[in-house]
N, C-alpha and C positions, 0 to 999 in steps of 0.2 A: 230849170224849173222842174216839180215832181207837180203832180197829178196826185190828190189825195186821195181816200176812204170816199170822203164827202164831199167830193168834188172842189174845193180849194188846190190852190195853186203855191207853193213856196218853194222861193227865190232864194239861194244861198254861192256864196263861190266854195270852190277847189281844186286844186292841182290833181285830186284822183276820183275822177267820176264815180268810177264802180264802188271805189273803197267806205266811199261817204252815202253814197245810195244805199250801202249792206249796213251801215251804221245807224241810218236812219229806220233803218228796216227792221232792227237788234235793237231799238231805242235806247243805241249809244251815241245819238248824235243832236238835234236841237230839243228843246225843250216842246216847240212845235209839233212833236212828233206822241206826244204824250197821252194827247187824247185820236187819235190819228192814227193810220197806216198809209204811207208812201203807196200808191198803186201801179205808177210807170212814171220815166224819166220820159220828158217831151219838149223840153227846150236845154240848148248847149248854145252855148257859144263860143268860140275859141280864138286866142291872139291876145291876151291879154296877161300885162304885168297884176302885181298884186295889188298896185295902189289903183289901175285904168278898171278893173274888174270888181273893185270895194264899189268904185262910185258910178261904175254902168248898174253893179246892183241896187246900186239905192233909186237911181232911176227908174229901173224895170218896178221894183216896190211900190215905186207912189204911180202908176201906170194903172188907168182903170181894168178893170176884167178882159172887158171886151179888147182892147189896146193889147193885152198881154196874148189871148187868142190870135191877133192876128201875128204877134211875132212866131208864133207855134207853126205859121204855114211860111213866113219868110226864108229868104233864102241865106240868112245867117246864121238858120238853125242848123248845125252841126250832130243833133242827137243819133241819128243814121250811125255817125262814128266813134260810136261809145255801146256796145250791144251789152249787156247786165246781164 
């Protein structure tokens, strides 16, 4: 998960952290990003195939605010191991 401009939050997958964070950064990467600037990477999570990671994401998405905050302090957040 990134931490926006304006405080939103978006949830995407991929195999290259950093690569997709400088993409987003470059607005070469979602369309989400258009009105927007990426601020800091704050949630990872790692172990996952392409098809287990489509459908945690869709999960994480329909997760209210507050729900998605408290995965930012769990201990499945992996962000620590991706430094930008």
């Amino acid at each position: 998960m990134i931490l926006c401009t304006d405080d939103t939050l978006y949830t995407g997958i991929t195999v290259n952290v950093a690569r997709r964070f400088s993409q987003h950064a470059n607005k070469q990467g979602a369309k989400y990003f258009r009105g927007r600037q990426p601020k800091q990477l704050v949630y990872v999570e790692t172990g996952h195939d392409r098809s287990t990671a489509s459908k945690r994401e869709i999960v994480i998405k329909k997760l209210p605010r507050f729900d998605k905050f408290q995965l930012l302090a769990s201990e499945n957040n992996k962000v620590g191991d991706f430094p930008l």
